[in-house]
Every structure is written in structure tokens, then in C-alpha cells.
N, C-alpha and C positions, 0 to 999 in steps of 0.2 A: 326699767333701766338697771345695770346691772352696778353692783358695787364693788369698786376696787380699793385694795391697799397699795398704803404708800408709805416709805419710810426715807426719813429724810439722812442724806450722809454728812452732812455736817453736825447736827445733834443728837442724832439718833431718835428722835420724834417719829412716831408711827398716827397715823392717821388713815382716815377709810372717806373716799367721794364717791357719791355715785354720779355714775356719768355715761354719756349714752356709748354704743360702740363706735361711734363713728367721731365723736370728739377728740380732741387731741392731750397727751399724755399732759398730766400740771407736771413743774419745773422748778417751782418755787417751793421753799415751805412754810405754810401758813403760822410759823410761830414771828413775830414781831422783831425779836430780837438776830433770830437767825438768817431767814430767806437763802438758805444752802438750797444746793440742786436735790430733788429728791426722783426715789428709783422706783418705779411699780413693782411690787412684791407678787409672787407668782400664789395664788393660792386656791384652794377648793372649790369656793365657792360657797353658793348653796344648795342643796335640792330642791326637790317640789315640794311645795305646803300643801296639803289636803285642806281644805275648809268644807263642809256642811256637806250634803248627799249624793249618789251622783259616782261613786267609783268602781262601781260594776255595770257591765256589759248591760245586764238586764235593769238598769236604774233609768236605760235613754231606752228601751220600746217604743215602739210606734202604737199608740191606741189601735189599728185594727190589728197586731200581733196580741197582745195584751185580751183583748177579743178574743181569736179564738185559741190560745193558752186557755183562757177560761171554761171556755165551752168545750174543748175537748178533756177538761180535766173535772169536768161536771161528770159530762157523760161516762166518762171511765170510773169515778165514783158512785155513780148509779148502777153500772155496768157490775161493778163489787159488790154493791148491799141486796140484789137481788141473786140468791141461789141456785147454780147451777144443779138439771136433775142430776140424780144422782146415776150412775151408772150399773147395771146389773151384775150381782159378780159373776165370773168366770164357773162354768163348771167344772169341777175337781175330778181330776183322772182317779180311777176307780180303781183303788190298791188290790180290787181281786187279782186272781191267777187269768188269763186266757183259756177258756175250754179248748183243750184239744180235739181230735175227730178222728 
């Protein structure tokens, strides 16, 4: 439910109710002595609260995604700790002259 202010115009009392959206505006204000009309003040709000785990994409996986993430990141670290042969070098062009004829 959401929480609204309210500020009364006959005493200038400010106050906060929470109240659902679909309820209807208070009218009164809750100090004893006064009961002036009071007005809903326009205000921010709040944002979102984060609590506990859970705020990335990869936090909600499906167990068989999770699966194979795993398995294909075995095998590409297996794939690394075994050595590629090595490749021959290249033969070097030979800085002699060309024989003429």
C-alpha cells in the first residue's frame, strides 16, 4: 500500500497515511483540537528496496541452464590446460643472390 502525505490547512499539521489506491482522500485532520479540511501533498515517493539476493539476471537460472554453463566451461578449461602441438616454423627465404644462366 502505498503512503501519502497530507497537510492540514487550517493548522498546518503534516501527516503521512498509508492507504490503498482505491480508497478515498481523508478530509479531516487528525489533530483533536483542529478537524480543518486537509489537502494531499504531491510528493516522490519511494523507490525500490533491494532486500537479500536475487538482482541479476543470472541469480534466477533454470537448473538445467546452470548445467550446461557448467559443462561447457569444464570443458573449455580442460580444452586450455592441455597443449596445443606446436607448429613447424616457417622456412626462411634464403638471402642468397639467384644464379643467373
Amino acid at each position: 500500500m502505498p503512503t501519502y502525505e497530507y497537510e492540514c490547512q487550517g493548522c498546518g499539521h503534516q501527516f503521512e497515511a498509508r492507504q490503498s489506491m482505491k480508497d478515498a482522500h481523508l478530509t479531516d485532520c487528525p489533530v483533536a483540537e483542529c478537524a480543518g479540511p486537509v489537502k494531499r501533498k504531491i510528493s516522490m515517493g519511494s523507490g525500490f528496496i533491494f532486500k537479500g539476493s536475487g538482482f541479476y539476471i543470472t541469480d534466477y537460472r533454470s537448473d538445467s541452464y546452470k548445467a550446461a554453463a557448467k559443462k561447457d566451461s569444464d570443458s573449455g578449461s580442460s580444452a586450455a590446460a592441455t597443449p596445443a602441438p606446436a607448429a613447424a616454423p616457417a622456412a626462411a627465404p634464403s638471402s642468397a643472390p639467384a644464379a643467373s644462366t
